[in-house]
OpenMM code with the backbone's topology and positions (N, CA, C; nanometers):
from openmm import Vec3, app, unit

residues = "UNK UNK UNK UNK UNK UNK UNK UNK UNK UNK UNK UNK UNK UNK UNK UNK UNK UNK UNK UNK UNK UNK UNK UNK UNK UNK UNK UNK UNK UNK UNK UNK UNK UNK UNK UNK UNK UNK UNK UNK UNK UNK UNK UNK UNK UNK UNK UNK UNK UNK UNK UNK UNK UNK UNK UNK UNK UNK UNK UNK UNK UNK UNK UNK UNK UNK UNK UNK UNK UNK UNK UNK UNK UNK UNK UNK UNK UNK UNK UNK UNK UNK UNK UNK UNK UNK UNK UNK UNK UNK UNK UNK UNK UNK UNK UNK UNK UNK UNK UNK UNK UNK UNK UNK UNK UNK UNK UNK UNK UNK UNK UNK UNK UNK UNK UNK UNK UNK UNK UNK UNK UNK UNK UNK UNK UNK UNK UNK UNK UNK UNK UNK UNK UNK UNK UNK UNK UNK UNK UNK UNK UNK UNK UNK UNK UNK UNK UNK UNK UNK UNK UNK UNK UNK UNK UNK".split()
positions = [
    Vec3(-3.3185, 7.2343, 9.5015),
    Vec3(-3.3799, 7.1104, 9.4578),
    Vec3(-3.3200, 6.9914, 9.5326),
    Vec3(-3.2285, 6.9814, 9.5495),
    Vec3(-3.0967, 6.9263, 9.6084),
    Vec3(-3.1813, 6.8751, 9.7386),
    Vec3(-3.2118, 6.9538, 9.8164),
    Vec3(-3.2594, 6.9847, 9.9685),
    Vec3(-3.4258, 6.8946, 9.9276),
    Vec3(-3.4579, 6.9717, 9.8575),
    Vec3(-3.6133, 6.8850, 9.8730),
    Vec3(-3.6183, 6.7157, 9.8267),
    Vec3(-3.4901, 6.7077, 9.7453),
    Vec3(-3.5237, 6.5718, 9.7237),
    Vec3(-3.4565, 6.5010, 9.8774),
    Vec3(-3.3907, 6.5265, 9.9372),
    Vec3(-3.3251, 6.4769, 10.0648),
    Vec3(-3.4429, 6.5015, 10.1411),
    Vec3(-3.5538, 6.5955, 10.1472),
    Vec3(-3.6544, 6.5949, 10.2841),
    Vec3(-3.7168, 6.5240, 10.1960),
    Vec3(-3.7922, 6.4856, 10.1067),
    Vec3(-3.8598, 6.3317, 10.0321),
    Vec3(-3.8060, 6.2292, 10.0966),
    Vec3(-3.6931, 6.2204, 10.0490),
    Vec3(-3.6262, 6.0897, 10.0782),
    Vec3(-3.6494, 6.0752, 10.2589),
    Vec3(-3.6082, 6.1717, 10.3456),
    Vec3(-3.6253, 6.1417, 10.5168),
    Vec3(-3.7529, 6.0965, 10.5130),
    Vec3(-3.8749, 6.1185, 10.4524),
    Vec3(-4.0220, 6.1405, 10.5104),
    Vec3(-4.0437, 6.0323, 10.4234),
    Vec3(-3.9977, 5.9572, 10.3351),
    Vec3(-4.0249, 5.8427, 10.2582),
    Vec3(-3.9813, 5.7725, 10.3952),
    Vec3(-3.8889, 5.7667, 10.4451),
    Vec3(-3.8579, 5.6683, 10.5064),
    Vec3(-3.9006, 5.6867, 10.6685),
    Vec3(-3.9348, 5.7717, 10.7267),
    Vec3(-3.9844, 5.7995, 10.8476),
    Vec3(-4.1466, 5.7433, 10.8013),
    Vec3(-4.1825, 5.7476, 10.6928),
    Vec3(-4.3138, 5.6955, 10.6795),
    Vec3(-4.3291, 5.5232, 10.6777),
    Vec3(-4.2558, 5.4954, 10.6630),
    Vec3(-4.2254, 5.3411, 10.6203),
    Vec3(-4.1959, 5.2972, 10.7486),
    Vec3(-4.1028, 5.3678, 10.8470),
    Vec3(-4.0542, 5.3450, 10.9990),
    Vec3(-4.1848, 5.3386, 11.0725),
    Vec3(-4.2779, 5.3906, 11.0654),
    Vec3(-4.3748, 5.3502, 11.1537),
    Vec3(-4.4339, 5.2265, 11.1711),
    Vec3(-4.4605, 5.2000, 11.3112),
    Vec3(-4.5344, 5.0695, 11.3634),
    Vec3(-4.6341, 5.0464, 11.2684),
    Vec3(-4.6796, 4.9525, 11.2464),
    Vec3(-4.8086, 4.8920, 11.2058),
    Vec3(-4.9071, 4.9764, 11.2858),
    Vec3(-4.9112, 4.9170, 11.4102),
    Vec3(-4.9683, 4.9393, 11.5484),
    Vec3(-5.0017, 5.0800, 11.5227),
    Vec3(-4.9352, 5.1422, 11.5051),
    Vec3(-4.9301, 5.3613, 11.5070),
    Vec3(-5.0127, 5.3691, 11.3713),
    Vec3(-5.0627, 5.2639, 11.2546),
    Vec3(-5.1362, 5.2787, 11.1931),
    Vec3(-5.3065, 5.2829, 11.1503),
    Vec3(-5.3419, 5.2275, 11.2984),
    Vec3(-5.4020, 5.2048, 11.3141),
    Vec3(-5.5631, 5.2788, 11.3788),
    Vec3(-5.6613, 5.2726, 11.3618),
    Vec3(-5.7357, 5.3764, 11.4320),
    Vec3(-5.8237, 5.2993, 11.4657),
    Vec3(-5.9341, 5.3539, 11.5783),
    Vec3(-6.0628, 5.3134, 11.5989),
    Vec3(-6.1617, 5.2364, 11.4985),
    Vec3(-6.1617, 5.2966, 11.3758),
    Vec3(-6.1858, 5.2629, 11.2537),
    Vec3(-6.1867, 5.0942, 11.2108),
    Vec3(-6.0808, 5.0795, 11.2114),
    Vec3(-5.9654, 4.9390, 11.2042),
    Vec3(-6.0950, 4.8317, 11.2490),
    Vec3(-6.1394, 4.8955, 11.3673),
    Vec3(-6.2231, 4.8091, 11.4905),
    Vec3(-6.3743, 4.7871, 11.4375),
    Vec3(-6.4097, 4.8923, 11.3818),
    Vec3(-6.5472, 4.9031, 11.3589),
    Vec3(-6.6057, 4.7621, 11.2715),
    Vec3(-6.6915, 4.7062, 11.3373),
    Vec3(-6.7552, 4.5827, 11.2427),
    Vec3(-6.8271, 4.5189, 11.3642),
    Vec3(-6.8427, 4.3717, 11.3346),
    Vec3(-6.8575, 4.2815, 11.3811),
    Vec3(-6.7443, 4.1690, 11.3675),
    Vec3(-6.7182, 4.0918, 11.4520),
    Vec3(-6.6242, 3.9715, 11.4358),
    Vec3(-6.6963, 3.8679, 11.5222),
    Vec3(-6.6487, 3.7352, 11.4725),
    Vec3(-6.6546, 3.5980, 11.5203),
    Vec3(-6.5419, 3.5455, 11.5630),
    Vec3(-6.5263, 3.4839, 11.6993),
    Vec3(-6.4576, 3.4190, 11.7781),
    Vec3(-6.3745, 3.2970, 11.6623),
    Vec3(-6.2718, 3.3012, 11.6876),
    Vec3(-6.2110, 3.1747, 11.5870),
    Vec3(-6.1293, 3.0780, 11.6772),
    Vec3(-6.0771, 3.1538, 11.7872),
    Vec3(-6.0199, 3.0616, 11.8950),
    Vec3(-5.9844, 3.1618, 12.0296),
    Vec3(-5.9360, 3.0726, 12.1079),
    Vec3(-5.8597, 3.1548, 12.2083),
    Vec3(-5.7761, 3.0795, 12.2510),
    Vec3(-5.6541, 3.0987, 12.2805),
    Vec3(-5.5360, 3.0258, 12.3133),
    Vec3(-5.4515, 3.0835, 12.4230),
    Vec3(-5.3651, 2.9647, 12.4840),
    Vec3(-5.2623, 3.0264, 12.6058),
    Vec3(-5.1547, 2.9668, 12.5921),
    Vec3(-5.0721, 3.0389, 12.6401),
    Vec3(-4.9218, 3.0036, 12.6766),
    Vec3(-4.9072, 2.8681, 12.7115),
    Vec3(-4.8207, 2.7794, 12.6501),
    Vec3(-4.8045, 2.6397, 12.6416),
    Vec3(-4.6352, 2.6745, 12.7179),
    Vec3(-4.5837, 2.5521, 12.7624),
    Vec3(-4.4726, 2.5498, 12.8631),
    Vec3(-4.3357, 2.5819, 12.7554),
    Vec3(-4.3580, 2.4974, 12.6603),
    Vec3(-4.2451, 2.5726, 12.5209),
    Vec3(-4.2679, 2.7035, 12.5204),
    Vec3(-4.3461, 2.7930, 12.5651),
    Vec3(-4.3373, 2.9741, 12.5079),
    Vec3(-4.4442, 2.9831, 12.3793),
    Vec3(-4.4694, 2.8703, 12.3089),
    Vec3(-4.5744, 2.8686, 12.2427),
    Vec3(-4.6938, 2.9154, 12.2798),
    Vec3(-4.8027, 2.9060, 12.1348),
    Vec3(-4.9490, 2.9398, 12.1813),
    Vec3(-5.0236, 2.8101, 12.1526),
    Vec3(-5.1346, 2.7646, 12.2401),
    Vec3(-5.1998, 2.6458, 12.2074),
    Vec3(-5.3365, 2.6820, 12.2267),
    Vec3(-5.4265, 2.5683, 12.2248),
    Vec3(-5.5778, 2.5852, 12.2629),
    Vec3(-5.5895, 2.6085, 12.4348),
    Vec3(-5.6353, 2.7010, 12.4158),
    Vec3(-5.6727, 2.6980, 12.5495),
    Vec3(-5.7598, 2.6384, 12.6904),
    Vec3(-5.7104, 2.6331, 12.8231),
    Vec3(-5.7827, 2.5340, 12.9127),
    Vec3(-5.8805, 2.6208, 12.9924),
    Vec3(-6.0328, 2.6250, 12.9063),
    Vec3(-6.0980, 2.7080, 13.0309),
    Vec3(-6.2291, 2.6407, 13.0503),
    Vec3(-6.2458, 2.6970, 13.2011),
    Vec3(-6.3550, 2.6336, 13.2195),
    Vec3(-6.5138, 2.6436, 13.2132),
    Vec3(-6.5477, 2.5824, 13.0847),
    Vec3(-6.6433, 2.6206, 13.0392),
    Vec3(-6.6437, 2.4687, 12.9387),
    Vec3(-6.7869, 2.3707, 12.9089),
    Vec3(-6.7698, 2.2573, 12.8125),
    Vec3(-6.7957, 2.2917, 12.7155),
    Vec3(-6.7493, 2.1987, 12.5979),
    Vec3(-6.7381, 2.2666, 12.4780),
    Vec3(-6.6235, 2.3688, 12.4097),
    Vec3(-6.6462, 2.4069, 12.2801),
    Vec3(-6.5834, 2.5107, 12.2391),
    Vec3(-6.6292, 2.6416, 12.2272),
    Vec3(-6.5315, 2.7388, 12.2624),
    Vec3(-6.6034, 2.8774, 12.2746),
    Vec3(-6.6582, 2.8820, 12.1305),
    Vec3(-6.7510, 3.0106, 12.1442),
    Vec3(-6.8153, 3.0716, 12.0370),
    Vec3(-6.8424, 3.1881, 12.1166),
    Vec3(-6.8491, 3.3282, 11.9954),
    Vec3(-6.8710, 3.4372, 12.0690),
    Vec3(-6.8817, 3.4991, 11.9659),
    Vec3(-6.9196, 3.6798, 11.9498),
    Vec3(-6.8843, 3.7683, 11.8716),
    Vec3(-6.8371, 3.8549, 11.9750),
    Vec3(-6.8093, 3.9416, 11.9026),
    Vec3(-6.7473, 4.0830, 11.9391),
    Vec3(-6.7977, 4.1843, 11.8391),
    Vec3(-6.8481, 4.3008, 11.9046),
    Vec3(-6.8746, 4.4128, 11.8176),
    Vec3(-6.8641, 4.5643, 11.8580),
    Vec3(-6.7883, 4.6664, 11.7465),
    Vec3(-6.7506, 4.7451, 11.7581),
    Vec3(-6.8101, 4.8751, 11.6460),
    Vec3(-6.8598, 4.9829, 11.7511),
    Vec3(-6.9358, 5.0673, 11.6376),
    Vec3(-6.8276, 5.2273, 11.6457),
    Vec3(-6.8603, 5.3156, 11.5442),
    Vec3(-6.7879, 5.4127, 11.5168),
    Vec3(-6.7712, 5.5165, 11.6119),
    Vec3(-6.8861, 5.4927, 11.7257),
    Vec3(-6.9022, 5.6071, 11.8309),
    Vec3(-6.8388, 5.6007, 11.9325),
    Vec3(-6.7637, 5.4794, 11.9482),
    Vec3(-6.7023, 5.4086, 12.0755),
    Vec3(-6.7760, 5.3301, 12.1419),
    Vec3(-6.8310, 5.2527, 12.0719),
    Vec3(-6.9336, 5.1425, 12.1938),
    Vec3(-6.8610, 5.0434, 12.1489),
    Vec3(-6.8775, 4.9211, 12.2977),
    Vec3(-6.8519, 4.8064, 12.1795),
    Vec3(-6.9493, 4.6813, 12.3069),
    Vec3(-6.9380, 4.5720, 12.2206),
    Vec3(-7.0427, 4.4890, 12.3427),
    Vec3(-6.9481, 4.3160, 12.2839),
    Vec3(-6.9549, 4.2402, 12.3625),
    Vec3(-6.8974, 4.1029, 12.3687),
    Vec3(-6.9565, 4.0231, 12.4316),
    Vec3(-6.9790, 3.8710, 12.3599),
    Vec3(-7.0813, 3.7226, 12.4422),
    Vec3(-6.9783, 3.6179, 12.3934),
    Vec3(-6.9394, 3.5646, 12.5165),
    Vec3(-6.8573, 3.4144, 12.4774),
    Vec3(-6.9458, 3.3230, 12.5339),
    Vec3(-6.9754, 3.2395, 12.4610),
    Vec3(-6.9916, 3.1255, 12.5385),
    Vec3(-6.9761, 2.9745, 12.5071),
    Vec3(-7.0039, 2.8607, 12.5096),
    Vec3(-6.9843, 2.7494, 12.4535),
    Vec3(-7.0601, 2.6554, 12.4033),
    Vec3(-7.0562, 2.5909, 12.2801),
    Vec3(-7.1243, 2.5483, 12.2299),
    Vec3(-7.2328, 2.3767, 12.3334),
    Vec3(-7.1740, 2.4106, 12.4392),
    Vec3(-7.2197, 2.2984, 12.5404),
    Vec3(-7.2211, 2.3728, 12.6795),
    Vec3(-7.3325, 2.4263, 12.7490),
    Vec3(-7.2491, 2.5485, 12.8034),
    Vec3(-7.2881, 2.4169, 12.9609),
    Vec3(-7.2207, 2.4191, 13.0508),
    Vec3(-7.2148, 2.3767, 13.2001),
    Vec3(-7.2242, 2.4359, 13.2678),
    Vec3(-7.2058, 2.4356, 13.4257),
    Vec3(-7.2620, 2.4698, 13.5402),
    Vec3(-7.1723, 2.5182, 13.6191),
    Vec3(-7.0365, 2.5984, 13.5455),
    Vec3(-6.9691, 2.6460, 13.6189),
    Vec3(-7.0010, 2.8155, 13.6932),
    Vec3(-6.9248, 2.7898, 13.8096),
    Vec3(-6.9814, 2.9222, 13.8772),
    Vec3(-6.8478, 3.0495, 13.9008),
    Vec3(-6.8791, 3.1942, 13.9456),
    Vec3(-6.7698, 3.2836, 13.9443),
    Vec3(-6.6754, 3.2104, 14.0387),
    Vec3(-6.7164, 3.1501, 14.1124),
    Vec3(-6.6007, 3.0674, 14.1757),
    Vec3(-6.4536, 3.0180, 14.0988),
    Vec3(-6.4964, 2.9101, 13.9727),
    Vec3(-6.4536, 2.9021, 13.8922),
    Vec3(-6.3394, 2.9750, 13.7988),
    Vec3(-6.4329, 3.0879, 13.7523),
    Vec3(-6.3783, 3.1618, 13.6940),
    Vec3(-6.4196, 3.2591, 13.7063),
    Vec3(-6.4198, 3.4039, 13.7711),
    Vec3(-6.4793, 3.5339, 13.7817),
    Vec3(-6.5258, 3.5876, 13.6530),
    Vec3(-6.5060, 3.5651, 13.5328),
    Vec3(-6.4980, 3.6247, 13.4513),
    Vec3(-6.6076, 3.5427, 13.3590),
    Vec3(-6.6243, 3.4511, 13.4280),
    Vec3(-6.7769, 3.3443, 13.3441),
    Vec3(-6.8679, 3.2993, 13.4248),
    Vec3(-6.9264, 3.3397, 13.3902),
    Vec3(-7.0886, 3.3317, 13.4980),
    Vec3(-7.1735, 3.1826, 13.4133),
    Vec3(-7.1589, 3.0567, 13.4329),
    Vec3(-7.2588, 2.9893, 13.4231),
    Vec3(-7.2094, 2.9627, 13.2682),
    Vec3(-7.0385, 2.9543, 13.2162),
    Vec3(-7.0062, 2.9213, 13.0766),
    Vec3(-7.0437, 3.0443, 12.9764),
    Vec3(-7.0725, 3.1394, 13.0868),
    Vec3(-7.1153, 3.2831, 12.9787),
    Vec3(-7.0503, 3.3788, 12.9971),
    Vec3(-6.9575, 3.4758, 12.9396),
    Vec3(-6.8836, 3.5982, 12.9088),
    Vec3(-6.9979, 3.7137, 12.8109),
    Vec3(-7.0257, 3.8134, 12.8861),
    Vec3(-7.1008, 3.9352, 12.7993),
    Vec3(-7.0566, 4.0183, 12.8919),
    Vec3(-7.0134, 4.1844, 12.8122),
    Vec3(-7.0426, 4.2892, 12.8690),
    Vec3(-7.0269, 4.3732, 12.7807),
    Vec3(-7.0626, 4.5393, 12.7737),
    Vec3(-7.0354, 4.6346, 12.6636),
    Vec3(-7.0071, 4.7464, 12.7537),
    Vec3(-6.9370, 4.8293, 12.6511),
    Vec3(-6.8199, 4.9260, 12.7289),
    Vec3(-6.7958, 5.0225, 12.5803),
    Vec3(-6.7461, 5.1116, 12.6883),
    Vec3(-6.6887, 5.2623, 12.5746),
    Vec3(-6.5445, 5.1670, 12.5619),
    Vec3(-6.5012, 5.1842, 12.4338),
    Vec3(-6.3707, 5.1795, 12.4296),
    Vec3(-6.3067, 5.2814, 12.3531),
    Vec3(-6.1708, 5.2651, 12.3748),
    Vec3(-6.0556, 5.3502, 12.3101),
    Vec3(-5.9203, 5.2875, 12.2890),
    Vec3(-5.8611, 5.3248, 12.1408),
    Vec3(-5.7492, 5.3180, 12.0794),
    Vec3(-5.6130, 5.3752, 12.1211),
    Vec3(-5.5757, 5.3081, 12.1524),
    Vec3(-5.4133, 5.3616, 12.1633),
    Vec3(-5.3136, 5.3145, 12.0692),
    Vec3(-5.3116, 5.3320, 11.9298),
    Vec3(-5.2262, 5.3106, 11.8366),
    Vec3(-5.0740, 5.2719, 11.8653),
    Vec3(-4.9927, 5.3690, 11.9607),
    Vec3(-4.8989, 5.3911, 11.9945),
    Vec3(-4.8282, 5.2450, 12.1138),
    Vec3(-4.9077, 5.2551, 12.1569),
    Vec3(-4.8999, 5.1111, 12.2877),
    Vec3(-4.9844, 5.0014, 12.2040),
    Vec3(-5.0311, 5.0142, 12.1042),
    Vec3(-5.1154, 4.8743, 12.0514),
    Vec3(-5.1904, 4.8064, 12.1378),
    Vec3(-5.2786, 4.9116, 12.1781),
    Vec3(-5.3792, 4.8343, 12.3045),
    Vec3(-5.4920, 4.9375, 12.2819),
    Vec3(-5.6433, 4.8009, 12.3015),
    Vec3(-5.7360, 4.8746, 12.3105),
    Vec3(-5.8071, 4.8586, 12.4246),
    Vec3(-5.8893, 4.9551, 12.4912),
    Vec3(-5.9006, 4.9633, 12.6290),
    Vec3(-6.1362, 4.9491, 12.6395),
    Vec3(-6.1519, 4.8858, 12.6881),
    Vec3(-6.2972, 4.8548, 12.7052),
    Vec3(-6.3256, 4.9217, 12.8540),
    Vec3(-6.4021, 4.9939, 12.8530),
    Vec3(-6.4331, 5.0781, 12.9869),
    Vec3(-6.5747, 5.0241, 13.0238),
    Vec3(-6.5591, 4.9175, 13.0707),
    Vec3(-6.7098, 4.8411, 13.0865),
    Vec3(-6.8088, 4.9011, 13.1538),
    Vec3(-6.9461, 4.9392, 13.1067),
    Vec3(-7.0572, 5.0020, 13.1360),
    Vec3(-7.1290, 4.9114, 13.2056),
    Vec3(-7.1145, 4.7598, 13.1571),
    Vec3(-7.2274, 4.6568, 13.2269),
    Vec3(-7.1497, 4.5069, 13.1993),
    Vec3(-7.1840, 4.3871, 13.2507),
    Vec3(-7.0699, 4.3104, 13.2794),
    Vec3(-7.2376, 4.1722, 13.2972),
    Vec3(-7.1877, 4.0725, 13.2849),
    Vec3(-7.3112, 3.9275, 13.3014),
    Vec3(-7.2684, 3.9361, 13.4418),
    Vec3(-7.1874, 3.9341, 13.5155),
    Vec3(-7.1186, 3.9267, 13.6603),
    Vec3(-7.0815, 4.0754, 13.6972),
    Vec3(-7.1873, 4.0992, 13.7751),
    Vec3(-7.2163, 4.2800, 13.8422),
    Vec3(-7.0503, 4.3416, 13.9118),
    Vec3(-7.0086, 4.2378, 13.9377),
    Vec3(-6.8612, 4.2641, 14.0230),
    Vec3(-6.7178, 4.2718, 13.9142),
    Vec3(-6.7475, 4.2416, 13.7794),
    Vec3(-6.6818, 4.2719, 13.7051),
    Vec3(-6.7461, 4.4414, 13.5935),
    Vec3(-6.8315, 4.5162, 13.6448),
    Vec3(-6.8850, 4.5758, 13.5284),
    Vec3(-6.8553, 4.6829, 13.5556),
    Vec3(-6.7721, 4.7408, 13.6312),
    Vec3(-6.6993, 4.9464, 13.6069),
    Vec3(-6.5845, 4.8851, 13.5931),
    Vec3(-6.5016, 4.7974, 13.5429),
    Vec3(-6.3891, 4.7574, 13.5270),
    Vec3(-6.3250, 4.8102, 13.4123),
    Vec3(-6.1842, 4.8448, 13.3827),
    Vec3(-6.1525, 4.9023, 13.2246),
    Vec3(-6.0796, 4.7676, 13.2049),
    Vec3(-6.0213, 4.7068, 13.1083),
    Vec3(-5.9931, 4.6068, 13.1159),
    Vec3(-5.9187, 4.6575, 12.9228),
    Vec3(-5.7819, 4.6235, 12.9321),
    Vec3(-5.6854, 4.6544, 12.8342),
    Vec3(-5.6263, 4.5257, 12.7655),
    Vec3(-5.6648, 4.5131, 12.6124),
    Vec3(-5.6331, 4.4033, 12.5271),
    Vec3(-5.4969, 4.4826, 12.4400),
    Vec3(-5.3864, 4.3879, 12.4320),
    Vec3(-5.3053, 4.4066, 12.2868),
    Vec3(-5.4092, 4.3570, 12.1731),
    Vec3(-5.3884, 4.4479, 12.0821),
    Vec3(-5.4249, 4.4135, 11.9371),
    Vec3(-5.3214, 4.3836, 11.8625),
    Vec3(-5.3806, 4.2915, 11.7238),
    Vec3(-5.2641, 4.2809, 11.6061),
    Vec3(-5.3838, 4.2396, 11.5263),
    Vec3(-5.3548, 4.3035, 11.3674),
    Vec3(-5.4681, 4.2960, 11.2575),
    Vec3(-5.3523, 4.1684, 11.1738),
    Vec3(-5.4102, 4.1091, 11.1216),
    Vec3(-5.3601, 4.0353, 10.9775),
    Vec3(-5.4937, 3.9745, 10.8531),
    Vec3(-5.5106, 4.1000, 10.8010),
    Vec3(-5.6531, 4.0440, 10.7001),
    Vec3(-5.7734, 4.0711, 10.7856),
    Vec3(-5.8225, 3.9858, 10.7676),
    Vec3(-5.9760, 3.9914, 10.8335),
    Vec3(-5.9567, 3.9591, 10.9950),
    Vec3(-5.8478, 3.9556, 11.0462),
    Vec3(-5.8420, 3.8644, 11.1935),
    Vec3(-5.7757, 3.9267, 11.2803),
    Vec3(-5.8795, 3.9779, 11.3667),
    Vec3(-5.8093, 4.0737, 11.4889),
    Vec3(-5.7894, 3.9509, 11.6095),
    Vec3(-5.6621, 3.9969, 11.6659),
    Vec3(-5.6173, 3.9108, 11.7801),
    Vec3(-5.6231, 4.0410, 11.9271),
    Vec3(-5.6924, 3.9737, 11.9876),
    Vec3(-5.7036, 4.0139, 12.1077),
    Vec3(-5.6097, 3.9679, 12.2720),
    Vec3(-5.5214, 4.0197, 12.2996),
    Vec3(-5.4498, 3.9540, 12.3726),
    Vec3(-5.4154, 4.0001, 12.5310),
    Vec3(-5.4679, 3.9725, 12.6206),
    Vec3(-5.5103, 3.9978, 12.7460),
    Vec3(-5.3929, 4.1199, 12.8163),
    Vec3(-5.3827, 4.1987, 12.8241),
    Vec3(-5.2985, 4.2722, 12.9238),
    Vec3(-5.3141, 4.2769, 13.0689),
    Vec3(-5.2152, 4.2766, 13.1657),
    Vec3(-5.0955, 4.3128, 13.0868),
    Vec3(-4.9858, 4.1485, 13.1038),
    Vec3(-5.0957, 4.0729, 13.1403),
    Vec3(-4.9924, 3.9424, 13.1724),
    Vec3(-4.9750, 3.8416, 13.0310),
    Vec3(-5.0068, 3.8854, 12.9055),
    Vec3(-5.0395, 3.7992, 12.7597),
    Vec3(-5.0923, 3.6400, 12.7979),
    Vec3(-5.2079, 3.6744, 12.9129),
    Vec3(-5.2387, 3.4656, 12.9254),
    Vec3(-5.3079, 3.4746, 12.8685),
    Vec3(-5.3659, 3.5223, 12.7754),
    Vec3(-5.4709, 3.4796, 12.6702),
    Vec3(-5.5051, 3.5682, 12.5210),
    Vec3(-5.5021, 3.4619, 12.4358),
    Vec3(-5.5189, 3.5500, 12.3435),
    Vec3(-5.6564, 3.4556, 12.2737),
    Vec3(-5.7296, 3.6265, 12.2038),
    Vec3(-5.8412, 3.5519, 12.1188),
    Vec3(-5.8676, 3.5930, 11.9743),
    Vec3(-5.8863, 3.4804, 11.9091),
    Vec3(-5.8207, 3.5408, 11.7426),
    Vec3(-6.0246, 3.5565, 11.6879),
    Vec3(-6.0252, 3.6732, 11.6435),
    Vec3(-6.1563, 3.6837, 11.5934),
    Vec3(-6.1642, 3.7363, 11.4526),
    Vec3(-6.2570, 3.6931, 11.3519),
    Vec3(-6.2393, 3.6659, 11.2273),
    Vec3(-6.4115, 3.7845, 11.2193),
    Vec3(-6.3420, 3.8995, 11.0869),
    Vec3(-6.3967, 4.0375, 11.0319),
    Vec3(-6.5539, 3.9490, 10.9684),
    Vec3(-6.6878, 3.9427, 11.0369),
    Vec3(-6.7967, 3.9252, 10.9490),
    Vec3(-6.8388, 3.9802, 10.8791),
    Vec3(-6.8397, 3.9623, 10.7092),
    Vec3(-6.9186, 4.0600, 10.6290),
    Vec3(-7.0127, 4.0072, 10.5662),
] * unit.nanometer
topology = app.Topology()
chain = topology.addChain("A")
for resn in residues:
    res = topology.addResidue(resn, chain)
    for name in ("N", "CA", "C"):
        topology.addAtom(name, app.Element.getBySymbol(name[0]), res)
C-alpha cells in the first residue's frame, strides 16, 4: 500500500509538472476568432501597438476546423494603396491565405502549411506561430524572430 500511495503521489505531481503548452491539442484551435490587436517589440523589451503598413486598424478573423484546415483575412478598417514592395506579406492592406495546419504541443507552436496565399509568392510557404491560450484569447506570435504578435479573441 505503502508503494502505491508513493506512485500516486509521483504521477500527482508529474501531472501538475506539465507545460500548459503540452496541454494542449488541435482541438484548443478549433473555432473561429477575431483579431483584437497585433503588437511589436517596443525598445524597453515591451509589447506595444504595432507599426504596419497598412491605414487604419487591423481587423481580421482567423479560422480553424477539426480536420486541419484553417484560412486567415487581415485587413484594415481604411484599407490604402500599399504594394508587396511594402510589405510582402500585404497585398494592397490585405493579408488572406488557408493552409493545413498542425500542433506541436511540446514546442508551443502551430505550423500553417499554406495551400493558397492573396500574394502567389507567399502561398507553398509553412510559416510557424508560438501560441499561448488565456480564456477566450489565443495569441499568435511570429516565429522564429517573436516581431509580432496577434492577440485574437474565441467568437461564439
Amino acid at each position: 500500500m505503502r508503494h502505491l500511495y508513493s506512485g500516486l503521489a509521483a504521477a500527482t505531481y508529474c501531472l501538475c509538472a506539465i507545460p500548459v503548452a503540452a496541454q494542449v491539442t488541435a482541438a484548443d484551435f478549433v473555432g473561429t476568432w477575431e483579431l483584437a490587436s497585433i503588437e511589436a517589440p517596443t525598445p524597453d523589451g515591451n509589447w506595444g501597438p504595432a507599426s504596419l503598413p497598412m491605414d487604419g486598424t487591423p481587423v481580421g478573423i482567423i479560422m480553424y476546423d477539426a480536420l486541419g484546415n484553417m484560412a486567415v483575412q487581415i485587413t484594415s478598417e481604411q484599407r490604402g494603396v500599399e504594394t508587396p514592395a511594402d510589405q510582402p506579406e500585404i497585398v494592397n492592406g490585405y493579408v488572406a491565405y488557408y493552409a493545413k495546419y498542425e500542433v506541436d504541443a511540446g514546442a508551443g507552436t502551430v505550423t500553417h502549411h499554406r495551400r493558397s496565399h492573396v500574394n502567389p509568392a507567399l502561398a507553398s510557404l509553412s510559416v510557424v506561430r508560438y501560441f499561448e491560450f488565456a480564456g477566450d484569447t489565443l495569441t499568435l506570435t511570429v516565429a522564429p524572430d517573436r516581431n509580432l504578435r496577434l492577440h485574437w479573441v474565441r467568437q461564439r
